[in-house]
C-alpha positions as CSV (number, residue, x, y, z in Angstrom):
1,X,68.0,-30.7,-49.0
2,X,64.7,-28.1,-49.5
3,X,63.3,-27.5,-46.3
4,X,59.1,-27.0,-46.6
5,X,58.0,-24.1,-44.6
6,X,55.2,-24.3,-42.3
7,X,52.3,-22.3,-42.4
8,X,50.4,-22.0,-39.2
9,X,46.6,-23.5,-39.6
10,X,43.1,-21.9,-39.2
11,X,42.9,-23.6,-36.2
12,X,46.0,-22.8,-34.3
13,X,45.4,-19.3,-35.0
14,X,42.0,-19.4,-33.7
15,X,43.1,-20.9,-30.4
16,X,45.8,-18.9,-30.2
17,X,43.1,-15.8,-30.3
18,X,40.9,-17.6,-27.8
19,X,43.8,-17.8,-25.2
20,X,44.5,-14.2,-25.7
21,X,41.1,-12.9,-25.3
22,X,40.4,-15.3,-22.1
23,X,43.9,-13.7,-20.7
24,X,42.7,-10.1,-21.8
25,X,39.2,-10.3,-20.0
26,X,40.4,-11.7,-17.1
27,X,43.0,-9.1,-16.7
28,X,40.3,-6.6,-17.4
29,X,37.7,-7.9,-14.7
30,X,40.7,-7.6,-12.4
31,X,41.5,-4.2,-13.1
32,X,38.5,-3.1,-12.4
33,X,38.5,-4.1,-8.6
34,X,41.9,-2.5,-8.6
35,X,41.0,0.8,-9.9
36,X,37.5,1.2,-7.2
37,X,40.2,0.8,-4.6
38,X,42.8,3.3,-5.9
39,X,39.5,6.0,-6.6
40,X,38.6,4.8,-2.8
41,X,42.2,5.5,-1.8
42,X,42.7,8.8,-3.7
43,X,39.1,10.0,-1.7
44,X,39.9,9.2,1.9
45,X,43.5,10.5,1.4
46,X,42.4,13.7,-0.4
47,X,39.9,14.6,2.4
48,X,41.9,14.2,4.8
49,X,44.8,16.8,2.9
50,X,41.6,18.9,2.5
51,X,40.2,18.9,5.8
52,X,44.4,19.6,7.2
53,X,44.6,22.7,4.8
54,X,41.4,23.8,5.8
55,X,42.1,23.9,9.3
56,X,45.4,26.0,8.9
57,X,43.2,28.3,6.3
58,X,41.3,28.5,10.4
59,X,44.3,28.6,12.5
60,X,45.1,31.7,10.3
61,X,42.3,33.8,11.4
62,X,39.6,32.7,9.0
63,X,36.2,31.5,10.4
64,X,35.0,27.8,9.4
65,X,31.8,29.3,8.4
66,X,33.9,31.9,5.6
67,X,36.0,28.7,4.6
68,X,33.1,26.3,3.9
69,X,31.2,28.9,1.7
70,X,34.5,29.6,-0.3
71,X,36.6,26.6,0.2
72,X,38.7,27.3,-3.5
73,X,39.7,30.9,-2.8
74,X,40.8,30.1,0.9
75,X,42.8,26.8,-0.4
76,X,44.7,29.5,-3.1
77,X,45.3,32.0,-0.8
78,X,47.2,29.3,1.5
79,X,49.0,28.6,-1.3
80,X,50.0,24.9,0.0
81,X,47.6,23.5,-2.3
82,X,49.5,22.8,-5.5
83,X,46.3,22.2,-7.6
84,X,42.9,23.8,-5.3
85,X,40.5,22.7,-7.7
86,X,41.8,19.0,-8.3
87,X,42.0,18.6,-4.3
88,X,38.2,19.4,-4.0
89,X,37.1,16.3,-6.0
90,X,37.2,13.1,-4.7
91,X,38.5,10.0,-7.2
92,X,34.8,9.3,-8.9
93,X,35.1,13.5,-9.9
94,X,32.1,14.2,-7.8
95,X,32.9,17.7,-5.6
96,X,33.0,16.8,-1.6
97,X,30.5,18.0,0.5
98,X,32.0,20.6,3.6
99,X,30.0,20.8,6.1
100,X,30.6,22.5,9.7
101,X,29.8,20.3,12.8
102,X,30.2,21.3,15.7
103,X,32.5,24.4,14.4
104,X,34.4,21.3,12.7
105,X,34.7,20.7,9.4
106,X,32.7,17.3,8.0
107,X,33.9,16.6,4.5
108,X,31.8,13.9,2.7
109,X,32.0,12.0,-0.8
110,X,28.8,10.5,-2.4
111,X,30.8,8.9,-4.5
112,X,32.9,6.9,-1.5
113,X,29.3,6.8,0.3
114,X,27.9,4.7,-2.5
115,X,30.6,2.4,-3.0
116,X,30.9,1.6,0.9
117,X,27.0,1.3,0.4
118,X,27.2,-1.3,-2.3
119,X,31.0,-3.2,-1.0
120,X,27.6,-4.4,2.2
């Protein structure tokens, strides 16, 4: 007995591709959220590593106002810093802004300040 094989039809295939693409974008609009917080994550983590190794870079006999002009050369001269540059940008790529208040270092990320801005 000859068994007649099926071929799928236009219109299983076409729903088939609809499903996938529905699954795909909302996967997509979900990843999106996900990857602000991870960039917001990475920022408020790497300041706070950047505002610790700058104040051993003080506690070694630097002053604040030497390591906020030259932040990069202090950080490699530690030597904790396994990548000085990478640690200076926050998770959108932007540099952060050092600052001394109140002989204390302020570190600040526009890019953290405009998504706190637009998150109300």
């Amino acid at each position: 007995m000859k068994r007649k094989k099926r071929a799928f039809t236009l219109l299983e295939i076409m729903i088939s591709i609809l499903i996938i693409t529905l699954i795909t974008g909302a996967i997509g609009y979900n990843m999106r959220g996900t990857l602000e917080k991870g960039k917001v994550f990475r920022t408020e983590q790497g300041k706070q590593q950047l505002y610790d190794l700058l104040q051993l870079c003080v506690a070694e006999g630097q002053t604040v106002e030497n390591v906020v002009k030259e932040p990069g050369k202090f950080l490699e001269k530690l030597g904790l810093a396994k990548d000085p540059a990478k640690l200076m940008v926050d998770g959108w790529g932007n540099k952060f802004d050092i600052q001394i208040i109140d002989n204390d270092f302020d570190i600040k990320s526009a890019g953290l300040e405009n998504y706190k801005k637009n998150q109300g």
